[in-house]
PDB file of N, CA, C and O in Angstrom:
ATOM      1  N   UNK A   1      95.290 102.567 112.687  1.00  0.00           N
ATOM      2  CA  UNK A   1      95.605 101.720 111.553  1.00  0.00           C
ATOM      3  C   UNK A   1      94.401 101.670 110.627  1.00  0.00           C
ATOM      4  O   UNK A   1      93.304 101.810 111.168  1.00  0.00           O
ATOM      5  N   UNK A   2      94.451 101.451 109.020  1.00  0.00           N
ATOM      6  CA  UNK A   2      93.382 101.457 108.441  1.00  0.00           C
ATOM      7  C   UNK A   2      92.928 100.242 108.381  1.00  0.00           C
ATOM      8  O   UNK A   2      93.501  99.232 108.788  1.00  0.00           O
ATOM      9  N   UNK A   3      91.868 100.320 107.861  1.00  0.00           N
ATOM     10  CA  UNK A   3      90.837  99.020 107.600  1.00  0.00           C
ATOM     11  C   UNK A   3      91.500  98.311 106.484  1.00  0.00           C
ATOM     12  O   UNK A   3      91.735  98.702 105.341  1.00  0.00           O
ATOM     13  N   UNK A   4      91.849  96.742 107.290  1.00  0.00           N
ATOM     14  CA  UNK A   4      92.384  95.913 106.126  1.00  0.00           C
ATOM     15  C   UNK A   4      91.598  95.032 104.881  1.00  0.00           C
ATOM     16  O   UNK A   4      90.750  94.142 104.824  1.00  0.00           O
ATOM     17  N   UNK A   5      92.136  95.563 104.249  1.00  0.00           N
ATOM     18  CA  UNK A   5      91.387  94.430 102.865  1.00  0.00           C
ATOM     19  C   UNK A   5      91.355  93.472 103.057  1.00  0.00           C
ATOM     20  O   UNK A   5      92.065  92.778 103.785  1.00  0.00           O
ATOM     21  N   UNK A   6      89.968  93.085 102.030  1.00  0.00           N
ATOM     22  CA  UNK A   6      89.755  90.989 102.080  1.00  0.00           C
ATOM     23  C   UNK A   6      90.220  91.045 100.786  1.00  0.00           C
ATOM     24  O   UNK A   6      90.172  91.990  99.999  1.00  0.00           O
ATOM     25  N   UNK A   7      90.778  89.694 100.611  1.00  0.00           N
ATOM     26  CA  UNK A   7      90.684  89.585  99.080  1.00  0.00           C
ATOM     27  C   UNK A   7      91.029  87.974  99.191  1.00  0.00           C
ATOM     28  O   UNK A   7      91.692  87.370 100.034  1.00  0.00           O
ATOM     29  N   UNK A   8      90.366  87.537  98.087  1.00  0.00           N
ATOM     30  CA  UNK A   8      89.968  85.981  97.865  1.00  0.00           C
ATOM     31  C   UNK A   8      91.787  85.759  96.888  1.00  0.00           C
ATOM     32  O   UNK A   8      92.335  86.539  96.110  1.00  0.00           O
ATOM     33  N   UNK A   9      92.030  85.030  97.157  1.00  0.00           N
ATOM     34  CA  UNK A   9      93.608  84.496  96.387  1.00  0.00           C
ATOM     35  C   UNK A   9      93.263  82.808  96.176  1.00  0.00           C
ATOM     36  O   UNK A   9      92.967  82.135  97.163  1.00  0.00           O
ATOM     37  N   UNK A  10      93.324  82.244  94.910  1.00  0.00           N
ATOM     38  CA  UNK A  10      92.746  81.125  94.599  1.00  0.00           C
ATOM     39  C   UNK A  10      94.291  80.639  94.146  1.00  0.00           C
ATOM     40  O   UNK A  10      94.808  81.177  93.167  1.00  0.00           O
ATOM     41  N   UNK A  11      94.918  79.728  94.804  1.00  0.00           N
ATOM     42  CA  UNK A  11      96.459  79.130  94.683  1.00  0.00           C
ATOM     43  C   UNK A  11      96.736  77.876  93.988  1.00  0.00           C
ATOM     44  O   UNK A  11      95.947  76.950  94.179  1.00  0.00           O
ATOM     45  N   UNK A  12      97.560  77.731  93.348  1.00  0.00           N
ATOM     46  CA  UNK A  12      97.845  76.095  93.222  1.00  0.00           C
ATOM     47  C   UNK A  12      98.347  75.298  94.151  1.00  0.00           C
ATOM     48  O   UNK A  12      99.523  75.337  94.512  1.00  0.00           O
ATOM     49  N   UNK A  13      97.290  74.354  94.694  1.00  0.00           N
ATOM     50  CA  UNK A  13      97.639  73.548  95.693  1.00  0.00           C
ATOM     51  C   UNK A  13      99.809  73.586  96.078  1.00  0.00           C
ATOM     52  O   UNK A  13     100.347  74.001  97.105  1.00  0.00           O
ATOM     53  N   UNK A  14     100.358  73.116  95.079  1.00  0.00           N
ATOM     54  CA  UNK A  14     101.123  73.025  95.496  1.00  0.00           C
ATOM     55  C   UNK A  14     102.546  74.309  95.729  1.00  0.00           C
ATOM     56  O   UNK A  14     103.754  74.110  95.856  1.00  0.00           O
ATOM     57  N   UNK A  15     101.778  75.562  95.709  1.00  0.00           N
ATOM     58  CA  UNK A  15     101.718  77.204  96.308  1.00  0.00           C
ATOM     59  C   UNK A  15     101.886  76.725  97.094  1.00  0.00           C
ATOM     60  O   UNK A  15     102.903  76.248  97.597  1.00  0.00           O
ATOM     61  N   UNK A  16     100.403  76.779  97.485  1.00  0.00           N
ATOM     62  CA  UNK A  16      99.746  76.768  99.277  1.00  0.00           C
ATOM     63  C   UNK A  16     100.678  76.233 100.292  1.00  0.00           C
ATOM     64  O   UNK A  16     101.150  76.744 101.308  1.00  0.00           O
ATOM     65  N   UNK A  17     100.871  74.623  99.538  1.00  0.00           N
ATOM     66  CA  UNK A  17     101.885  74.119 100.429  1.00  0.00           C
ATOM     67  C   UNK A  17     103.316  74.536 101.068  1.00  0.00           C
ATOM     68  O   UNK A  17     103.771  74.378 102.201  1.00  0.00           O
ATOM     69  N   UNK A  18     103.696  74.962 100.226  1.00  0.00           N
ATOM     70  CA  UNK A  18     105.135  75.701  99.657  1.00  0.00           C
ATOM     71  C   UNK A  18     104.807  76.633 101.188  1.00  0.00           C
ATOM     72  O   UNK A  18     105.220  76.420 102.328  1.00  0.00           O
ATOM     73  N   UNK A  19     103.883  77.734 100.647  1.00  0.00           N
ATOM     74  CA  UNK A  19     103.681  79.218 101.296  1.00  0.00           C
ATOM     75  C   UNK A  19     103.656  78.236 103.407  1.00  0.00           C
ATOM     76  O   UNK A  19     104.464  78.158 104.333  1.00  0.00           O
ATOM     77  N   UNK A  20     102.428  77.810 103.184  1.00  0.00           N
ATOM     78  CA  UNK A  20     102.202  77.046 104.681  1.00  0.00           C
ATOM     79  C   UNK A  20     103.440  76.442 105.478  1.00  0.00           C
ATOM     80  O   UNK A  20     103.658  76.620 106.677  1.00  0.00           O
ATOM     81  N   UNK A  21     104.392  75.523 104.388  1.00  0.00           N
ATOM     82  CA  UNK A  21     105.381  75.118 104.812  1.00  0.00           C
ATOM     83  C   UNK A  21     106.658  76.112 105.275  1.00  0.00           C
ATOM     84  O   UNK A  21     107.579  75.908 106.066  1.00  0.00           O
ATOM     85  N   UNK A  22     106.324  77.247 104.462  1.00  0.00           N
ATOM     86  CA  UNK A  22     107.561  78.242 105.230  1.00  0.00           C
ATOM     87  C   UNK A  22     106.544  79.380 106.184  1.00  0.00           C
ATOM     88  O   UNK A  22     107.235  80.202 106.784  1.00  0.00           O
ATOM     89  N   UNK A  23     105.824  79.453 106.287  1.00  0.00           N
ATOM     90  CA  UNK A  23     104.986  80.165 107.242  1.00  0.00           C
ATOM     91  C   UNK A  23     105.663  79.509 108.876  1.00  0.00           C
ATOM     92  O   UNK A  23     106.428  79.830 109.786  1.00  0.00           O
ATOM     93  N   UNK A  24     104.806  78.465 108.463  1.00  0.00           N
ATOM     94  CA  UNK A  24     104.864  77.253 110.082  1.00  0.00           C
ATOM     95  C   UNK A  24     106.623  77.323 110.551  1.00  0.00           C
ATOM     96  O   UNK A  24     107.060  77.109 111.681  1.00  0.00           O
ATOM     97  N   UNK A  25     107.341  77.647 109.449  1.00  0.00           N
ATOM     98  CA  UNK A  25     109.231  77.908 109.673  1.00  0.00           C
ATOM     99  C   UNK A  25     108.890  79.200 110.036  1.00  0.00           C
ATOM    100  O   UNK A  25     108.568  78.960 111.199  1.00  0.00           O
ATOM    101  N   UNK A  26     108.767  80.066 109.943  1.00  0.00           N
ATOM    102  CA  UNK A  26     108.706  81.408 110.209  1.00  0.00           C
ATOM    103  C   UNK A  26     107.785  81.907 111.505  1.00  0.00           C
ATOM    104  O   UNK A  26     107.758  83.105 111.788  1.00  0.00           O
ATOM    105  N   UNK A  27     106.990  80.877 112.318  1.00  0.00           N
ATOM    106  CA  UNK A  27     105.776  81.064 112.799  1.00  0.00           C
ATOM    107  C   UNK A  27     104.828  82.115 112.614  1.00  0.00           C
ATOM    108  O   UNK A  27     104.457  82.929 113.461  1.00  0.00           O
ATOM    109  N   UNK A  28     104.456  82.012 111.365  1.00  0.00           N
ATOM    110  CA  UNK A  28     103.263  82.913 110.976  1.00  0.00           C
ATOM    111  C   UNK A  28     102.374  82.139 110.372  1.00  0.00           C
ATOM    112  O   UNK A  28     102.650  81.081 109.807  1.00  0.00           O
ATOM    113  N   UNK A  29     101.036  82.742 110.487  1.00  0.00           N
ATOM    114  CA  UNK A  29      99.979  82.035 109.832  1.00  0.00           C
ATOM    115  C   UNK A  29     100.175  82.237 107.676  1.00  0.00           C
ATOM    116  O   UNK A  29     100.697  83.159 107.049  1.00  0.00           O
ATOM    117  N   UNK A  30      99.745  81.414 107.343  1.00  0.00           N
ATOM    118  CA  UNK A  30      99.232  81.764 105.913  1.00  0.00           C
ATOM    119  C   UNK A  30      99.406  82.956 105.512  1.00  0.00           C
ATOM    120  O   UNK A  30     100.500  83.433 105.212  1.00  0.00           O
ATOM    121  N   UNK A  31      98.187  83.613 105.470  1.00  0.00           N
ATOM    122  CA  UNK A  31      97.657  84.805 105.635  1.00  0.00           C
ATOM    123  C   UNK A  31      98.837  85.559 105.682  1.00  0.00           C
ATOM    124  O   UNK A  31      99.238  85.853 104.556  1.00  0.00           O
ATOM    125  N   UNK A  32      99.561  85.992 106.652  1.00  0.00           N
ATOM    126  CA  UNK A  32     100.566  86.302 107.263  1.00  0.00           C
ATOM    127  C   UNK A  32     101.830  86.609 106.775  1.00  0.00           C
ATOM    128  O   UNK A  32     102.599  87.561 106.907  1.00  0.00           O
ATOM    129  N   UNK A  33     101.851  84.948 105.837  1.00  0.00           N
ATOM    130  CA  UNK A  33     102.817  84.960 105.105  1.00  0.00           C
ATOM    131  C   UNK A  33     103.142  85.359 103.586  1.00  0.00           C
ATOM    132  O   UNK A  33     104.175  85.409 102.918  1.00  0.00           O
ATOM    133  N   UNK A  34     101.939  85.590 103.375  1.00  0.00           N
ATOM    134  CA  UNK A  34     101.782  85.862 101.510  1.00  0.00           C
ATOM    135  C   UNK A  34     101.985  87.413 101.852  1.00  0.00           C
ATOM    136  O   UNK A  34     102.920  87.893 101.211  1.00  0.00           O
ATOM    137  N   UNK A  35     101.352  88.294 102.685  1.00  0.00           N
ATOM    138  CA  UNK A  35     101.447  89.863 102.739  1.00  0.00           C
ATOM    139  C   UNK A  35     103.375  89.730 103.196  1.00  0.00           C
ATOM    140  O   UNK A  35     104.194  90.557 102.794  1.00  0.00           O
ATOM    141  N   UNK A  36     103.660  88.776 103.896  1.00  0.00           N
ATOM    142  CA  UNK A  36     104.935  89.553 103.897  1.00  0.00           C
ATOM    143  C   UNK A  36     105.893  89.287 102.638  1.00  0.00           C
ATOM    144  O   UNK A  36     106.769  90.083 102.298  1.00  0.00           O
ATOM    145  N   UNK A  37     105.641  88.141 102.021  1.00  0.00           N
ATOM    146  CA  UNK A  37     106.185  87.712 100.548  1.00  0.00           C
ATOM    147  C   UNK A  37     105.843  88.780  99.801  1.00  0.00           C
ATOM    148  O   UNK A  37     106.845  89.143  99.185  1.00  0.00           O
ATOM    149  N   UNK A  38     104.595  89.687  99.477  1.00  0.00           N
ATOM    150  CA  UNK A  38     104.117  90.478  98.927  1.00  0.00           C
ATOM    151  C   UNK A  38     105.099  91.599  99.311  1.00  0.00           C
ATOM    152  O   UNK A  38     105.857  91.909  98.392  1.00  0.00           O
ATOM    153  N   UNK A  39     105.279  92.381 100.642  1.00  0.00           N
ATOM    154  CA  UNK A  39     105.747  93.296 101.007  1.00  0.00           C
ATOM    155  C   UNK A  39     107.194  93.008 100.071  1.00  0.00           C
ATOM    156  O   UNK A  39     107.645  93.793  99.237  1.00  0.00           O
ATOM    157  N   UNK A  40     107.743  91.763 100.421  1.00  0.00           N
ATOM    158  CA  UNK A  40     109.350  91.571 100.128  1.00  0.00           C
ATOM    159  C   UNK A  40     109.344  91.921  98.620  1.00  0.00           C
ATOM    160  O   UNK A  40     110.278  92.539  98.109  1.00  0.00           O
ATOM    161  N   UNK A  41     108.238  91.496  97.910  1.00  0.00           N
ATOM    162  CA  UNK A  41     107.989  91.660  96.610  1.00  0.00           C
ATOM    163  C   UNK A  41     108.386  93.201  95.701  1.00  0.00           C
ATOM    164  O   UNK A  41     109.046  93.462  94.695  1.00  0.00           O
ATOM    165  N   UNK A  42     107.628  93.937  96.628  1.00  0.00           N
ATOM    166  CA  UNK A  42     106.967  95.527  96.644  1.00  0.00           C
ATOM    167  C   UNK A  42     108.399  95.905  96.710  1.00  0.00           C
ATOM    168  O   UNK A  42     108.984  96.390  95.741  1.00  0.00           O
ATOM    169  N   UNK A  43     108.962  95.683  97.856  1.00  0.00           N
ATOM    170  CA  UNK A  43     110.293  96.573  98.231  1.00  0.00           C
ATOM    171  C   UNK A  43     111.336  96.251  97.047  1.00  0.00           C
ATOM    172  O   UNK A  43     112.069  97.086  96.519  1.00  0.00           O
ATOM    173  N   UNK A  44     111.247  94.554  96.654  1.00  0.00           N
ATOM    174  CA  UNK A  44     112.544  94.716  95.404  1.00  0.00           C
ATOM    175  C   UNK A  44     112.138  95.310  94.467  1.00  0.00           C
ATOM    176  O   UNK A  44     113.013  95.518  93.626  1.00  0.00           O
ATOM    177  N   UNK A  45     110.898  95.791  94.164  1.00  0.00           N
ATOM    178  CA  UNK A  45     111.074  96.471  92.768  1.00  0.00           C
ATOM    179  C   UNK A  45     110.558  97.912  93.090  1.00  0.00           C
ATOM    180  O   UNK A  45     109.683  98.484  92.441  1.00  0.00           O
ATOM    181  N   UNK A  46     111.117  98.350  94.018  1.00  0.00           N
ATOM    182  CA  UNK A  46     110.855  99.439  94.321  1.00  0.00           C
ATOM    183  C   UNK A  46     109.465 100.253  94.503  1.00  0.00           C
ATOM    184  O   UNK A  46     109.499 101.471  94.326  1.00  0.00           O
ATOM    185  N   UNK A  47     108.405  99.706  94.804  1.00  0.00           N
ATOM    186  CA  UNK A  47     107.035  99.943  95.134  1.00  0.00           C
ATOM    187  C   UNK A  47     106.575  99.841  96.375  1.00  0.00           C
ATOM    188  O   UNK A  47     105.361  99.767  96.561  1.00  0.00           O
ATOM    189  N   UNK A  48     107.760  99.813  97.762  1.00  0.00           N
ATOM    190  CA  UNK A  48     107.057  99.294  98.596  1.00  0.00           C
ATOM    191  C   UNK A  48     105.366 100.384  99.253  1.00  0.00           C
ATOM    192  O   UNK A  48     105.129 101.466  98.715  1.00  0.00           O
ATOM    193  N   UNK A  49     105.047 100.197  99.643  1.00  0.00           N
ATOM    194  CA  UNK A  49     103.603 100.666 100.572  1.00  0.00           C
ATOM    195  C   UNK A  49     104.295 102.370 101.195  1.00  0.00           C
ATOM    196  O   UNK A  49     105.422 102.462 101.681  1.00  0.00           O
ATOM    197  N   UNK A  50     103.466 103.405 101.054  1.00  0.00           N
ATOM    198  CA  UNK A  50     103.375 104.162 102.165  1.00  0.00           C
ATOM    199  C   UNK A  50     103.220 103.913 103.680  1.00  0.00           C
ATOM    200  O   UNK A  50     102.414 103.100 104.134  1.00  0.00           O
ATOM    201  N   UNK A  51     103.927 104.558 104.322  1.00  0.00           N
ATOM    202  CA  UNK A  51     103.570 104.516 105.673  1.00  0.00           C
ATOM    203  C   UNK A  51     102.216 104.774 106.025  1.00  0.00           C
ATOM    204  O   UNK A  51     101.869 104.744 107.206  1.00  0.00           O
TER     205      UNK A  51
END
């Protein structure tokens, strides 16, 4: 697997909450949950990631 990126994401508090509150439904961390919102993101507009 490759080396994962850092990257600083500065949210509006009431994001965060939002994101945390469906994470903790989903049992995933934070973190966790914005890359897969991201992924879901990628795939509807047709950009998802290379394998």
């Amino acid at each position: 697997m490759a080396e994962r990126k850092h990257v600083l994401v500065r949210l509006d508090p009431a994001v965060h909450d939002a994101v945390a509150k469906w994470a903790a439904d989903d049992l995933r961390s934070v973190n966790a949950q914005i890359e897969f919102a991201l992924r879901l993101a990628l795939k509807q507009v047709g950009r998802s990631p290379k394998a």
